[in-house]
Backbone as JSON, one array per atom type, in Angstrom:
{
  "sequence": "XXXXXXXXXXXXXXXXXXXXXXXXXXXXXXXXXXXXXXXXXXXXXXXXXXXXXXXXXXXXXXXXXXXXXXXXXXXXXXXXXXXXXXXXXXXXXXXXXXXXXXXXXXXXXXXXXXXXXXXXXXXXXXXXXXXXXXX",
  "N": [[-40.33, -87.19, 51.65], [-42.2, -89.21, 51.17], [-40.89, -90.8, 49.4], [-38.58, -91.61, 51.04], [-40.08, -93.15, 52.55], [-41.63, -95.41, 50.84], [-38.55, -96.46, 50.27], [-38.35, -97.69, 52.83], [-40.67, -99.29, 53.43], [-40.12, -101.13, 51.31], [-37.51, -102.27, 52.31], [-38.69, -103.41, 54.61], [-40.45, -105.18, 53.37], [-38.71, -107.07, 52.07], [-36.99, -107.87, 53.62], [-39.05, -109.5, 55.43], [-39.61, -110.97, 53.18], [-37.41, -112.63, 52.82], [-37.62, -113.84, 55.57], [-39.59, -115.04, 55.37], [-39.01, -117.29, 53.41], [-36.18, -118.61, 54.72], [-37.77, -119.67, 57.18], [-40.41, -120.83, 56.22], [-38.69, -123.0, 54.18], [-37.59, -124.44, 56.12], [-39.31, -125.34, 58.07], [-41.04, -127.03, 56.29], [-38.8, -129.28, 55.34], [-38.89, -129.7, 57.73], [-41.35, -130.72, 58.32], [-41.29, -132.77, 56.59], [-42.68, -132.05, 54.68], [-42.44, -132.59, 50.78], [-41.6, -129.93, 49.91], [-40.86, -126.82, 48.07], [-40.66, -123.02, 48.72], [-41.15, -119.78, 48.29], [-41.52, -116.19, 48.13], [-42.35, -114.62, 44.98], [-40.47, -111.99, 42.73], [-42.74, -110.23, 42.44], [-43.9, -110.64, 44.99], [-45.54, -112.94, 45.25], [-46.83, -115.8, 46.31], [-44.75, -118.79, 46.13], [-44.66, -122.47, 45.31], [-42.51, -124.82, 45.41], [-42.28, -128.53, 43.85], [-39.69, -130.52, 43.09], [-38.72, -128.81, 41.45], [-40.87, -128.1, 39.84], [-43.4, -125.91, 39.73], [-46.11, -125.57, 41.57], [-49.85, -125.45, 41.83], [-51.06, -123.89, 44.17], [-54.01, -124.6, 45.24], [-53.99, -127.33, 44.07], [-52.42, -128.4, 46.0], [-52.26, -130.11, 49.5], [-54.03, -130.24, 52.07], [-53.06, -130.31, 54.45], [-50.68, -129.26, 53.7], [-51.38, -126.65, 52.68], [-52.72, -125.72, 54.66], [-50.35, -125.63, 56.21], [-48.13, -123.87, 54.9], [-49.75, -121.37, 55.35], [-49.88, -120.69, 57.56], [-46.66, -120.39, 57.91], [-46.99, -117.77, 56.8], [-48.2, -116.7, 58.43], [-46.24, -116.91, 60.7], [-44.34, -115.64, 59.91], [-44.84, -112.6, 59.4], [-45.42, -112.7, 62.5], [-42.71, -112.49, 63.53], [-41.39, -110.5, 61.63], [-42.74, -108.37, 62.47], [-44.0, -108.18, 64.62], [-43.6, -109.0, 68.62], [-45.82, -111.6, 69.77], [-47.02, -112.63, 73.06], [-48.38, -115.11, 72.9], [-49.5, -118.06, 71.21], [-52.46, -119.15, 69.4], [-53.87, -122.5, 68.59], [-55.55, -123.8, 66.89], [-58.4, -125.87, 65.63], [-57.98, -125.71, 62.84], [-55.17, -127.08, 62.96], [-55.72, -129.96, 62.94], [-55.19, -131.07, 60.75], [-52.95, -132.32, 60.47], [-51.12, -135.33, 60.87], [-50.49, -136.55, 63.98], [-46.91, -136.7, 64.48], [-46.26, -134.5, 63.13], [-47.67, -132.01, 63.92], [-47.34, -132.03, 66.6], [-44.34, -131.85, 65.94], [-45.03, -128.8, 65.39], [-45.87, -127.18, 66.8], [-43.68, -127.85, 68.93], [-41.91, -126.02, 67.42], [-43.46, -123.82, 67.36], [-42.81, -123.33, 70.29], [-40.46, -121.92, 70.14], [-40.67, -119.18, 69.37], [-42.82, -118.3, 71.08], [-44.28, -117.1, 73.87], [-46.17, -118.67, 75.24], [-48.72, -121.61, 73.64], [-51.5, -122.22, 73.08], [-53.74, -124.82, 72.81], [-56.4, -125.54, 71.09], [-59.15, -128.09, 70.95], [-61.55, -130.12, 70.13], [-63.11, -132.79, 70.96], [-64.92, -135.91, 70.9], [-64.67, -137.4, 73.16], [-64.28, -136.24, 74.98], [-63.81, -135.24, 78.64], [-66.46, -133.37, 80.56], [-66.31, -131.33, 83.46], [-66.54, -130.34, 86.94], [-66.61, -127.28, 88.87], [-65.13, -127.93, 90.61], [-63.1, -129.29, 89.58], [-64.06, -131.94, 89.15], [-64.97, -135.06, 87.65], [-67.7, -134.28, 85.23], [-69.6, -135.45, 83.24], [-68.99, -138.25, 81.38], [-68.57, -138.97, 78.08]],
  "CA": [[-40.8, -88.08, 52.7], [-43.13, -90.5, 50.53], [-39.49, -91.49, 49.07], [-38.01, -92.6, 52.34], [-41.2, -94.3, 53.43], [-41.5, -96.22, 50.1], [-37.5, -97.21, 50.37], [-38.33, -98.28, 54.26], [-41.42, -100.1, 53.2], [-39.27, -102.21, 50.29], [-36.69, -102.61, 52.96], [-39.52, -104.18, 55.29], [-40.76, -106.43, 52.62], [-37.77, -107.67, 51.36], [-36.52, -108.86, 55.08], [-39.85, -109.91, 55.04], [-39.59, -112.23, 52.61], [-36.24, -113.55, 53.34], [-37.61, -114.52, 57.22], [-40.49, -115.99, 54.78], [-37.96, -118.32, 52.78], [-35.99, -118.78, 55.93], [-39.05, -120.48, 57.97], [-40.94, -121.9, 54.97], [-38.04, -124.33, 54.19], [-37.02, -124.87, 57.42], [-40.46, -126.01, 58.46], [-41.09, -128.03, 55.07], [-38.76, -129.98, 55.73], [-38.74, -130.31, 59.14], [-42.41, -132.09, 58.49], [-41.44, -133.77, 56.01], [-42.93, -131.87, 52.72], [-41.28, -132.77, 49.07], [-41.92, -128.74, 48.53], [-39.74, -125.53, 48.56], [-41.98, -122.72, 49.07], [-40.67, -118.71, 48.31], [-42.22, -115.25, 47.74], [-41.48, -113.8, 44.22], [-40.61, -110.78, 43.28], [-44.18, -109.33, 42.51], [-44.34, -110.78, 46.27], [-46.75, -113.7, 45.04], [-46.08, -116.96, 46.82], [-44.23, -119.63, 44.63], [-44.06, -123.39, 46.3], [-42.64, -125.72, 44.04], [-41.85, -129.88, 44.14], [-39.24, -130.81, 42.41], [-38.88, -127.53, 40.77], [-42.54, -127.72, 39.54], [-44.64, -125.22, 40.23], [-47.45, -126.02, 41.81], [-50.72, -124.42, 41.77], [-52.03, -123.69, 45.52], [-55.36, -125.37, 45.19], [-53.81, -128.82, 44.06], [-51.61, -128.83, 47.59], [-53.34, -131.43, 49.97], [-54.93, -129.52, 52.97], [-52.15, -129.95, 55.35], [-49.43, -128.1, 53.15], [-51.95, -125.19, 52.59], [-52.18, -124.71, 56.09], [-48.62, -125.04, 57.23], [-48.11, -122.36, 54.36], [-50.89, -120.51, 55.74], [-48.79, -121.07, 59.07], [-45.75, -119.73, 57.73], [-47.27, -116.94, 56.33], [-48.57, -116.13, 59.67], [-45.26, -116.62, 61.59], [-42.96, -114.74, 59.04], [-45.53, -111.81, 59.95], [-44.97, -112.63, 64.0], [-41.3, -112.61, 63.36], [-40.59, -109.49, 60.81], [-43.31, -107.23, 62.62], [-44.56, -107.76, 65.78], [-44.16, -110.4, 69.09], [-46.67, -112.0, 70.58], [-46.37, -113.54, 74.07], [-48.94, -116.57, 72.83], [-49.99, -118.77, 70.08], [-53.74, -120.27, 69.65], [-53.46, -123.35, 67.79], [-57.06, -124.35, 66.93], [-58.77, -127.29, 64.71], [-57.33, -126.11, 61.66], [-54.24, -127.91, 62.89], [-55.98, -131.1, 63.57], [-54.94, -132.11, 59.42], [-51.65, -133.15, 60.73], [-50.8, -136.69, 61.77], [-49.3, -136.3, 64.95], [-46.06, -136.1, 64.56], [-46.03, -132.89, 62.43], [-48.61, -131.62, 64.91], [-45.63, -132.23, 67.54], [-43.26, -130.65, 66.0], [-45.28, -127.61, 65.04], [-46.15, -127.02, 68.31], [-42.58, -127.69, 68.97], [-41.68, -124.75, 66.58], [-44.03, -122.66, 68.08], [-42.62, -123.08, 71.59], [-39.61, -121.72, 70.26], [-40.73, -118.19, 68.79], [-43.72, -117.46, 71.89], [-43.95, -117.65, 75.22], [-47.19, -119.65, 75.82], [-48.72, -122.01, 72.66], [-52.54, -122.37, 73.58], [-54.31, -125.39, 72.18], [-57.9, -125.72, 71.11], [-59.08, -129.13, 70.19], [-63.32, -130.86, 70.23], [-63.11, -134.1, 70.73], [-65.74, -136.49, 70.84], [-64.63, -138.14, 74.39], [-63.54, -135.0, 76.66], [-65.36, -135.11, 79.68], [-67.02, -132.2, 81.22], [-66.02, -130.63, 84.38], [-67.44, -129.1, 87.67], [-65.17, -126.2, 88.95], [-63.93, -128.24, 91.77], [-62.58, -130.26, 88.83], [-64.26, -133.41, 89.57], [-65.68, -135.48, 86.38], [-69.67, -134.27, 85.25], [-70.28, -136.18, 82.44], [-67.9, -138.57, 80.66], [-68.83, -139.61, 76.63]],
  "C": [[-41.39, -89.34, 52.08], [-41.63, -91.18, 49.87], [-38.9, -92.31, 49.78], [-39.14, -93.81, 52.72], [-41.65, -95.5, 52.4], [-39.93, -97.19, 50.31], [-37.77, -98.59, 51.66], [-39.59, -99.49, 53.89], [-41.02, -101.31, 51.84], [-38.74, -102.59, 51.27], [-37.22, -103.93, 53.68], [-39.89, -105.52, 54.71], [-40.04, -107.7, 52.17], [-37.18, -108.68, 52.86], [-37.93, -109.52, 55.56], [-39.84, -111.58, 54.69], [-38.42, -113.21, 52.77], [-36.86, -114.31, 54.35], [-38.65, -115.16, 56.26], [-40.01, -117.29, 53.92], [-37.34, -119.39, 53.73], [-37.12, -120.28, 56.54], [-39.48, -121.07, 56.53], [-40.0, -123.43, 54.79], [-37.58, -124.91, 55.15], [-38.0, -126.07, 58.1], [-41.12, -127.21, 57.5], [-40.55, -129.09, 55.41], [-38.45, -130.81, 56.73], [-40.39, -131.01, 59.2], [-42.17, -132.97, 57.37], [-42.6, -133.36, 54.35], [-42.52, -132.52, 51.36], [-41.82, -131.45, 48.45], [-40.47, -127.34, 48.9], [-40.78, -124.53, 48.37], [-40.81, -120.94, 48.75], [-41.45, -117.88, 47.8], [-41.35, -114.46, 46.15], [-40.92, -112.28, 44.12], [-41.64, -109.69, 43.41], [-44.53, -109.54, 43.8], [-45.64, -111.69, 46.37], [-46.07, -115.08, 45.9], [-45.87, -118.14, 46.02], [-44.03, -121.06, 45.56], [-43.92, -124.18, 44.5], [-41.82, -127.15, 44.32], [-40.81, -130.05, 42.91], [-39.02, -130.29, 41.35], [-39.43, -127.1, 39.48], [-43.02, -126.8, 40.09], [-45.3, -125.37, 40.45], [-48.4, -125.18, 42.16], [-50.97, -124.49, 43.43], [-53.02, -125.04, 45.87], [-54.95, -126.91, 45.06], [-52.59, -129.38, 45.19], [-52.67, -129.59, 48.64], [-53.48, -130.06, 51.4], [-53.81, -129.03, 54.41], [-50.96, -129.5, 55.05], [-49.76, -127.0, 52.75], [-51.66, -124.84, 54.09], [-50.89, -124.81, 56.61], [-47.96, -123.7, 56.08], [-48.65, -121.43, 54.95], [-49.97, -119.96, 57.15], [-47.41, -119.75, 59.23], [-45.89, -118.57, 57.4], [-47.55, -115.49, 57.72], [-47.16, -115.64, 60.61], [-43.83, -115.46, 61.3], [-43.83, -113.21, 59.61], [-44.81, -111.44, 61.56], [-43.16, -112.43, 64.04], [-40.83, -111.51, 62.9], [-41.39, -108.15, 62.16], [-44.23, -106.89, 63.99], [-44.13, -109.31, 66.83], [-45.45, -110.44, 69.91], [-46.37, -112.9, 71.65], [-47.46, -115.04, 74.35], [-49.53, -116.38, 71.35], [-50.8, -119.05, 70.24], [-54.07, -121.05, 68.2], [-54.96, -123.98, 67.68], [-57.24, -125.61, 65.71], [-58.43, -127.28, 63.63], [-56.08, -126.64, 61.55], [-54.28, -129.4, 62.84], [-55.96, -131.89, 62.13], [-53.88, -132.62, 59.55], [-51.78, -134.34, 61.37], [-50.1, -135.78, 63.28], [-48.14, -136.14, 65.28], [-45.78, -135.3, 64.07], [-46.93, -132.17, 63.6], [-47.59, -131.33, 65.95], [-44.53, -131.61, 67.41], [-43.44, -128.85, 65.21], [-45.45, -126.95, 66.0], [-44.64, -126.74, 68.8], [-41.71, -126.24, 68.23], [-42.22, -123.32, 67.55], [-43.2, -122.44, 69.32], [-41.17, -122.28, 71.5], [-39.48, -120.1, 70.03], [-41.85, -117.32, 70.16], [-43.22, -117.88, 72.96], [-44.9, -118.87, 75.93], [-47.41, -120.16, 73.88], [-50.35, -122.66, 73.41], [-53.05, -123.47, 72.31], [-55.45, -125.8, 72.47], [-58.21, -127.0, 70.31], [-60.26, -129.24, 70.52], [-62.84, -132.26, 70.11], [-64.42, -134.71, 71.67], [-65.77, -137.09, 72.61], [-64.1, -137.26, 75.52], [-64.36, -135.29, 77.5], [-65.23, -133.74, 80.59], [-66.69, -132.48, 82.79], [-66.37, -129.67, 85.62], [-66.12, -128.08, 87.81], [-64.7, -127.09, 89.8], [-63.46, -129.35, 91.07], [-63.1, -131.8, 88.52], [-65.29, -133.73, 88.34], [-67.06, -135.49, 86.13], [-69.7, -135.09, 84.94], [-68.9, -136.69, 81.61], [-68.71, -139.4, 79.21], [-68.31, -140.61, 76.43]]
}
C-alpha cells in the first residue's frame, strides 16, 4: 500500500509541476516578465532571466508575488476548485495593466474574483447607499 500511495503521490507532483510550468510561463509573459520560472526536480522553484538563475530575494516585489500567485493557482488547478478568488493589497504592486490582466486570468479559472483594495478617497456608506462621509 505505502508503494502505491508513494507512486500516486509522485504522479500528483509531477502533474503538479507541469500545470506549474504551464501557468508560470504563460502568465510571465502575459505581464510582461523577462523570466522563465520552473520547479526542479528536488521540487525547488528555479526562475531564471536569460537563462540566469536568479536568486528569489533579488526579484522586484511584483515578480515574487505573481510567483507567489502561480504557486497558489497551480495548487487551485492540480487539487482542488474554488468557486472564488480574494484578490487583496498584495496585488496593489502591479501597474494596472498587469493588475487587469491578472484579474483577467483569474476570471478564467473561478467563478467570482473578489477584490479588496484601502484607498485613501473611498467614501463611506449608509445602508440605503447614500454617501456618509467623502475624503
Amino acid at each position: 500500500i505505502v508503494s502505491d500511495l508513494e507512486k500516486e503521490y509522485i504522479r500528483r507532483l509531477t502533474v503538479a509541476r507541469e500545470e506549474f510550468v504551464k501557468i508560470a510561463n504563460y502568465l510571465l509573459k502575459e505581464l510582461e516578465f523577462d523570466l522563465r520560472a520552473e520547479i526542479d526536480d528536488n521540487y525547488r522553484l528555479v526562475v531564471k532571466k536569460n537563462d540566469t538563475t536568479m536568486e528569489l530575494r533579488k526579484l522586484s516585489s511584483s515578480e515574487r508575488t505573481t510567483l507567489a500567485l502561480i504557486l497558489v493557482l497551480t495548487a487551485l488547478k492540480s487539487y482542488f476548485k474554488t468557486p472564488f478568488f480574494i484578490v487583496d493589497e498584495s496585488f496593489m504592486t502591479f501597474d494596472q495593466k498587469r493588475f487587469d490582466k491578472i484579474v483577467k486570468y483569474l476570471n478564467t479559472i473561478t467563478d467570482y474574483v473578489i477584490i479588496t483594495k484601502s484607498d485613501e478617497n473611498i467614501e463611506l456608506l449608509k445602508e440605503t447607499t447614500e454617501p456618509l462621509v467623502s475624503s
